[in-house]
FIMARPA-342766 format. One record per residue: residue in one letter; x, y, z of N, C-alpha, C, O in turn. Coordinates in pm, whole numbers, padded with zeros to 5 digits, always signed. Layout:
BEGIN
aXYZXYZXYZXYZ
...
***
This chain:
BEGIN
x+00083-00120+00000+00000+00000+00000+00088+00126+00000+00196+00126+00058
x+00040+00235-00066+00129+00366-00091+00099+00424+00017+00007+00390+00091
x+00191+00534+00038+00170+00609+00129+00207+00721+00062+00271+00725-00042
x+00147+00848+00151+00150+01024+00113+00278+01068+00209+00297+01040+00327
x+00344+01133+00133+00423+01221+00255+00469+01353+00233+00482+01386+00115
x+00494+01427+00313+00537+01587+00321+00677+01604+00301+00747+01597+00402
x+00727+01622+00206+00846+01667+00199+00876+01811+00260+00789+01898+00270
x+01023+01831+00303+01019+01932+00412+01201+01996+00381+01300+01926+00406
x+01206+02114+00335+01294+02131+00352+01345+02185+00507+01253+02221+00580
x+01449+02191+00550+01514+02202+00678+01492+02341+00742+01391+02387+00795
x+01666+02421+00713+01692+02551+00734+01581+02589+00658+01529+02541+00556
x+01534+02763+00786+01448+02847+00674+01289+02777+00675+01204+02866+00673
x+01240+02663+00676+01150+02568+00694+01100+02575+00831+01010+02641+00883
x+01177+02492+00872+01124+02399+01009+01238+02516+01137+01232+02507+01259
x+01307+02590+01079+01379+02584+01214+01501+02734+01116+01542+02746+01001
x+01521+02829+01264+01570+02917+01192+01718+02947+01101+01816+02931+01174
x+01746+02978+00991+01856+02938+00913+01997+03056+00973+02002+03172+00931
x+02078+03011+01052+02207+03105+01081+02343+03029+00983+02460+03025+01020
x+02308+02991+00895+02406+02946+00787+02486+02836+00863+02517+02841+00982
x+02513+02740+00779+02540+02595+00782+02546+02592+00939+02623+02659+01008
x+02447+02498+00986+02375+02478+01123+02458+02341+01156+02422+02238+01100
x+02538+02340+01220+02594+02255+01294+02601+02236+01447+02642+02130+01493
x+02558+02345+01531+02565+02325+01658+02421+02276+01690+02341+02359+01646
x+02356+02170+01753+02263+02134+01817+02178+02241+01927+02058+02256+01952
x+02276+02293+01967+02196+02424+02075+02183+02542+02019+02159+02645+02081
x+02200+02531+01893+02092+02675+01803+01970+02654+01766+01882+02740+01762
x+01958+02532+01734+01837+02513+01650+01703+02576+01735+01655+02545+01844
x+01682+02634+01680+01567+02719+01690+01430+02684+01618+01419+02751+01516
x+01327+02603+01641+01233+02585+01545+01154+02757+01528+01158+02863+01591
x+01075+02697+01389+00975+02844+01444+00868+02816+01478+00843+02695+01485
x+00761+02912+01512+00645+02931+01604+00556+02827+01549+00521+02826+01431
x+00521+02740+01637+00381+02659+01573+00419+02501+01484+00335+02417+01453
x+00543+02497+01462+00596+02383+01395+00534+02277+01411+00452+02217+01342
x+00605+02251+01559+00563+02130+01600+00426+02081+01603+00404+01960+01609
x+00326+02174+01600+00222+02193+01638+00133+02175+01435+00023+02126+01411
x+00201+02215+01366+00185+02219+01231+00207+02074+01235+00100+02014+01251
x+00357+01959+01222+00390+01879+01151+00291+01785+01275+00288+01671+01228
x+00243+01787+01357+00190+01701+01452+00044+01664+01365-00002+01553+01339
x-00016+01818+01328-00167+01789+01260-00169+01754+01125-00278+01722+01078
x-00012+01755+01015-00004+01693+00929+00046+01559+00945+00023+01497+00841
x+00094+01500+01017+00117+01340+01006+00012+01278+01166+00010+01158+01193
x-00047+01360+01234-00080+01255+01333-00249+01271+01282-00322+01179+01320
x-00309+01373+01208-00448+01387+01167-00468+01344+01002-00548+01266+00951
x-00388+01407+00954-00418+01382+00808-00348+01267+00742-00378+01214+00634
x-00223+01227+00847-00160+01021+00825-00056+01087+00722-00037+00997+00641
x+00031+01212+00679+00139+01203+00584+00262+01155+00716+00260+01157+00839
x+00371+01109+00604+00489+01081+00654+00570+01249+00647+00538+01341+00572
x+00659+01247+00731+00727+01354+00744+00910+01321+00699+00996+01269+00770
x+00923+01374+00553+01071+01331+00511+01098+01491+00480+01032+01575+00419
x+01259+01497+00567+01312+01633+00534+01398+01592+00437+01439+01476+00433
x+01448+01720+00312+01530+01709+00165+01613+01834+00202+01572+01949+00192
x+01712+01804+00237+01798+01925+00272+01961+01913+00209+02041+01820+00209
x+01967+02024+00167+02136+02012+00091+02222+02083+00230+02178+02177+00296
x+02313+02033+00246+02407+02059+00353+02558+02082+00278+02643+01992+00282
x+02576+02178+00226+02700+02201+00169+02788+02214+00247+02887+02144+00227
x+02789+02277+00328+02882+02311+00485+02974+02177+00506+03083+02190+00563
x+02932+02051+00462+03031+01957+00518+03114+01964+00410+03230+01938+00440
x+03092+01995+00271+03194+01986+00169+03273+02137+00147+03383+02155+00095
x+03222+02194+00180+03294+02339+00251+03387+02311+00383+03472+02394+00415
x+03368+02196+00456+03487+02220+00548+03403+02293+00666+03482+02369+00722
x+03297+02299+00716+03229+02412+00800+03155+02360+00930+03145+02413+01041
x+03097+02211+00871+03044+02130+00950+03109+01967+00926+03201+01935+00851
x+03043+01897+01001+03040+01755+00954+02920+01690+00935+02801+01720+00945
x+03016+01547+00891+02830+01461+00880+02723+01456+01030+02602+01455+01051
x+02840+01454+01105+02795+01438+01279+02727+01491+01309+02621+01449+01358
x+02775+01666+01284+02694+01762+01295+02554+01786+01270+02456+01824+01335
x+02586+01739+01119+02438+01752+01057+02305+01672+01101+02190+01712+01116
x+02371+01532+01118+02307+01447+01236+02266+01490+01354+02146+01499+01378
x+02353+01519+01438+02316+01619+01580+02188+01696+01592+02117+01679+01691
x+02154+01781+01497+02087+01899+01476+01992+01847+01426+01880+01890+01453
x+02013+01717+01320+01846+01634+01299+01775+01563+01395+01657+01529+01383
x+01860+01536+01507+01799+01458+01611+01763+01547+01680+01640+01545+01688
x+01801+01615+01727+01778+01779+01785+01629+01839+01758+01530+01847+01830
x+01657+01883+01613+01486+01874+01574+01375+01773+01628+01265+01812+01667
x+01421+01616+01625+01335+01553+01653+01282+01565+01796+01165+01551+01833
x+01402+01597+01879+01378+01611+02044+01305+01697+02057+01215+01680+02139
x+01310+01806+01994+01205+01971+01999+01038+01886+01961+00932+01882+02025
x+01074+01836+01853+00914+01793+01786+00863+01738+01871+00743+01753+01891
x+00940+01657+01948+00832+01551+02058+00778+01574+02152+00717+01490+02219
x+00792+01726+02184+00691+01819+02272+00549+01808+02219+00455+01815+02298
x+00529+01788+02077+00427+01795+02020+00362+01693+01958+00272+01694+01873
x+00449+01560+02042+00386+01444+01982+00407+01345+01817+00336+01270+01749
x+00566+01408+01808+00570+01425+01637+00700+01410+01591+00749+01522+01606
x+00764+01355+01556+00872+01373+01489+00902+01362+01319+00805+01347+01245
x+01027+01369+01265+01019+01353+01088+01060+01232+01089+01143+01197+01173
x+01015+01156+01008+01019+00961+00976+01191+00960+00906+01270+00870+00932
x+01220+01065+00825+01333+01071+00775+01428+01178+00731+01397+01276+00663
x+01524+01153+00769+01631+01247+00674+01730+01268+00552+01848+01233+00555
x+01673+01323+00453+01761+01283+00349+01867+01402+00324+01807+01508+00343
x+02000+01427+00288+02052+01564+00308+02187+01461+00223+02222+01343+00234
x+02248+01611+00116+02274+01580+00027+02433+01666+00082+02403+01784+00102
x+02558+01647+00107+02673+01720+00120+02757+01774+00074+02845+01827+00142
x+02753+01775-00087+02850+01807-00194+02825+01912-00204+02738+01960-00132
x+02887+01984-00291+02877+02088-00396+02961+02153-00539+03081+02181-00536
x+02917+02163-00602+02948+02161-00722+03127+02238-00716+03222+02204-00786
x+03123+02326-00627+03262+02457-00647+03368+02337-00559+03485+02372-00544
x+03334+02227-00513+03385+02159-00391+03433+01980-00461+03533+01913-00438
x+03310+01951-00549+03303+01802-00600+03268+01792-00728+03207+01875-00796
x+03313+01674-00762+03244+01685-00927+03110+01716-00896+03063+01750-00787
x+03030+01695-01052+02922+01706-01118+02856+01573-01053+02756+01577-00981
x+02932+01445-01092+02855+01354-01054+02806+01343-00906+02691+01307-00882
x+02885+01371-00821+02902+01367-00676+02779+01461-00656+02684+01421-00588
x+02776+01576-00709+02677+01712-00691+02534+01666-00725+02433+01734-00706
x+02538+01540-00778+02373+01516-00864+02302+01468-00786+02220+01391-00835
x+02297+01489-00605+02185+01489-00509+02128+01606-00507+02012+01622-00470
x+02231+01734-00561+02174+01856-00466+02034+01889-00512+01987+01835-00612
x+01961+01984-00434+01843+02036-00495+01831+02160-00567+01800+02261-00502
x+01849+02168-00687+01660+02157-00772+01685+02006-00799+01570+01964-00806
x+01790+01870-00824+01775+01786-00823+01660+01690-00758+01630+01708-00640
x+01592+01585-00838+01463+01506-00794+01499+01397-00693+01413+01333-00632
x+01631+01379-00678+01752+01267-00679+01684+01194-00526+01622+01088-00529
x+01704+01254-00428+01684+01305-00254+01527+01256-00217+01507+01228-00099
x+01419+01246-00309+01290+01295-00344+01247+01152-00395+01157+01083-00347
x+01319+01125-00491+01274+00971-00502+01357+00867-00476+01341+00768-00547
x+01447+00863-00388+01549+00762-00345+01391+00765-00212+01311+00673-00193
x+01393+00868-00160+01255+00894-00016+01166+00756-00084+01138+00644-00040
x+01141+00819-00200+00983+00717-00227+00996+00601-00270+00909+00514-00270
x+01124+00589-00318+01161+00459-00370+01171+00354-00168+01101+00262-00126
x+01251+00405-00122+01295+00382+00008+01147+00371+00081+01129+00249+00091
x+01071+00417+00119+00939+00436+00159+00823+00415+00102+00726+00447+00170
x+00802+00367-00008+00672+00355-00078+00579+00460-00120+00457+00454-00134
x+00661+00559-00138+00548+00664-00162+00498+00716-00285+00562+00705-00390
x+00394+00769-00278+00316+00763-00378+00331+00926-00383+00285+01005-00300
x+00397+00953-00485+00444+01111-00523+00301+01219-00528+00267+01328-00483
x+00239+01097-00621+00118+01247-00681+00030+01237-00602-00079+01259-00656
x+00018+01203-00456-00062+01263-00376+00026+01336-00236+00007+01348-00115
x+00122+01371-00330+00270+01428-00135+00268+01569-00267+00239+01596-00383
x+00339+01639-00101+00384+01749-00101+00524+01822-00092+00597+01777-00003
x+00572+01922-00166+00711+01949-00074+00701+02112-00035+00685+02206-00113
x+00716+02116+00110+00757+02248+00109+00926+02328+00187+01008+02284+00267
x+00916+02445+00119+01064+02471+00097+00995+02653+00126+00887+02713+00123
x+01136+02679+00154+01157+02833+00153+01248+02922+00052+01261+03044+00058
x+01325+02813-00068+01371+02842-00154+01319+02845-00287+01208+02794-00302
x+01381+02900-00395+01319+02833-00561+01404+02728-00574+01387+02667-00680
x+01495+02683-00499+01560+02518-00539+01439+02380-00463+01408+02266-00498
x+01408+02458-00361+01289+02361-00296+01216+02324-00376+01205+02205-00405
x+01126+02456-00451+01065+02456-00497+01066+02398-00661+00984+02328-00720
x+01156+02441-00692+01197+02363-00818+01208+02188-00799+01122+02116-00850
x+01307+02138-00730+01301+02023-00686+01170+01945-00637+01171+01822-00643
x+01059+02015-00591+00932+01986-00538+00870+01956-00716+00805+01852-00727
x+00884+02022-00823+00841+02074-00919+00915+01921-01035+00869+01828-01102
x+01010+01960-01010+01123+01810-01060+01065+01691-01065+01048+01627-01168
x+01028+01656-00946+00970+01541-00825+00811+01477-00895+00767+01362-00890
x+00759+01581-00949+00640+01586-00971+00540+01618-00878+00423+01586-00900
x+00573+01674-00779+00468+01690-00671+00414+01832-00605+00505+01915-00596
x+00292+01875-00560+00269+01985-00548+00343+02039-00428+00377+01984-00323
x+00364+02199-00485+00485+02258-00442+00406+02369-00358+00296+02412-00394
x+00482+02416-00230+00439+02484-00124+00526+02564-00105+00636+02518-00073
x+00512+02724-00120+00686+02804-00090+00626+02900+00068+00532+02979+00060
x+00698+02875+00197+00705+02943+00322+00752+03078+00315+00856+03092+00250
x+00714+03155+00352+00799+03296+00358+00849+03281+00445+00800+03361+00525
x+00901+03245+00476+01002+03197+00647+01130+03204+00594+01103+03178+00476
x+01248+03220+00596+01396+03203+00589+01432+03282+00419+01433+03405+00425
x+01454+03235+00311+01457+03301+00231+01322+03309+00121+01332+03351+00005
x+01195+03258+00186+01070+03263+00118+01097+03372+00037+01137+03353-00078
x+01074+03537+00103+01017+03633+00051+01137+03655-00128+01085+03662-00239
x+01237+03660-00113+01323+03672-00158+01322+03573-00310+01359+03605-00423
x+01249+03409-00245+01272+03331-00395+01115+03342-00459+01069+03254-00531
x+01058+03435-00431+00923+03465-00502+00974+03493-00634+00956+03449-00747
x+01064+03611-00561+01043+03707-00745+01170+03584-00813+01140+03544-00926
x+01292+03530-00757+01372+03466-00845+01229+03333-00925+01212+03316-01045
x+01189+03297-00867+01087+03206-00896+00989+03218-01035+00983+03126-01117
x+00913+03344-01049+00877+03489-01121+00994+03455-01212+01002+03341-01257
x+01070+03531-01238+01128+03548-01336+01232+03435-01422+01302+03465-01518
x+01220+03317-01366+01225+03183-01418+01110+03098-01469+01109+03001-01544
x+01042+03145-01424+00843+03121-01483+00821+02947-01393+00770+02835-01399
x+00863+02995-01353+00835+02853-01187+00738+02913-01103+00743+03021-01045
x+00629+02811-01106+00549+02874-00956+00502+02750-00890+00469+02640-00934
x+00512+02812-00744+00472+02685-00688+00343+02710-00672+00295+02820-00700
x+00261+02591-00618+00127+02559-00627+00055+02681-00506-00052+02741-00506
x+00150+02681-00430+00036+02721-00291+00175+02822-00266+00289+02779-00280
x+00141+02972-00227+00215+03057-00147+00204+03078+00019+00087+03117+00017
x+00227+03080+00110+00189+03069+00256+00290+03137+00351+00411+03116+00341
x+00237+03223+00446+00295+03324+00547+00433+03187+00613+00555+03196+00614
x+00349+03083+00656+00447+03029+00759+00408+02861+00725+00310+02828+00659
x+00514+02757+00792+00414+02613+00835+00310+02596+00861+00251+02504+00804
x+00259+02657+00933+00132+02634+01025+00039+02636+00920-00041+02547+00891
x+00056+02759+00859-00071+02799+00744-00061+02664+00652-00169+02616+00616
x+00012+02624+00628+00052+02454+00549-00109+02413+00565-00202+02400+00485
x-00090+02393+00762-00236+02259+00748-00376+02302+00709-00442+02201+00685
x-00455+02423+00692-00547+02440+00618-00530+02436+00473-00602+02352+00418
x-00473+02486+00416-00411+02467+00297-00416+02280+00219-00472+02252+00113
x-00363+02211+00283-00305+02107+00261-00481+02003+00275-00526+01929+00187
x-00536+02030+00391-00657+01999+00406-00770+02027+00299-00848+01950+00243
x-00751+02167+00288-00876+02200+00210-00837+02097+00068-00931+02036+00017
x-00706+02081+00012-00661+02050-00102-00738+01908-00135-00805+01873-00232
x-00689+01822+00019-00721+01673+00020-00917+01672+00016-00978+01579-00035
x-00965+01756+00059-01112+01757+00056-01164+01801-00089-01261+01745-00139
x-01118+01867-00132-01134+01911-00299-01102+01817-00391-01151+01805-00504
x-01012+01745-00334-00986+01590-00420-01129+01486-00416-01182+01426-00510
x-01159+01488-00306-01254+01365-00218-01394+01433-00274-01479+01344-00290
x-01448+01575-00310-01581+01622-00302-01570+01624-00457-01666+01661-00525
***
């Protein structure tokens, strides 16, 4: 049986972005998160997979450890709310750093997105991804799946790059939270 899931980008997303996040005692979620990803996977049944590029370890800035640290970290915050993300997928290269081939996880790449669904069973054309970038969003777009852009972290900013690449994502939204009406009304418009 398939399953639906929320793709999620990280920084900027779920938790506030102070550039390549390696210390565990920054992470900062934002307002309502937990409280968001709780009523999308514990009411509406999606899986919760984060798609995050972590260049910082191929920059020399962080490590893999790190990056780990700060995902479990998240999860410890979430479980105030009854909730954690089922998975982490996070991609470490970068192109100025590694080849091309090495680089062909990063995102706008689909790569991250369906290794998830291949790995998990998921059934793309009823999941979501949301992101605060136009690489999220592109990659959400890649993926085949409807695309959600946060004004949270660099939201406001990849509107217009977004705009003037003629990319749009499906749904525009102040924050997470606003996600679960959104995401609801969508699944009821399917069903009526």
């Amino acid at each position: 049986m398939s399953v639906y899931a929320i793709f999620l980008d990280r920084d900027g997303t779920l938790n506030e972005d102070p550039g390549y996040l390696g210390d565990p005692e920054k992470v900062k979620l934002f307002p309502r998160v937990g409280e968001a990803l709780s009523f999308l996977k514990n009411k509406l049944g999606f899986k919760l997979i984060v798609i995050s590029n972590q260049s910082g370890v191929a920059r020399g800035l962080i490590s893999k450890e790190m990056v780990e640290a700060v995902n479990e970290k998240i999860n410890k915050l979430l479980a105030a709310d009854y909730v954690s993300i089922d998975a982490f997928y996070y991609c470490t290269t970068h192109p100025d750093f590694n080849s091309e081939e090495e680089s062909r996880c990063r995102k706008p790449s689909p790569e991250m997105v369906l290794k998830a669904a291949n790995d998990l069973n998921i059934d793309l054309s009823k999941s979501y991804f949301i992101g605060d970038s136009a690489a999220d969003i592109e990659c959400g777009i890649n993926s085949g799946l409807k695309t959600i852009l946060v004004k949270t972290g660099y939201g406001e900013e990849s509107i217009s790059i977004l705009k003037n690449q003629n990319k749009f994502p499906t749904f525009v939204v102040q924050d997470i939270f606003e996600v679960c009406s959104i995401i609801q009304n969508d699944i009821l418009e399917k069903i009526n």
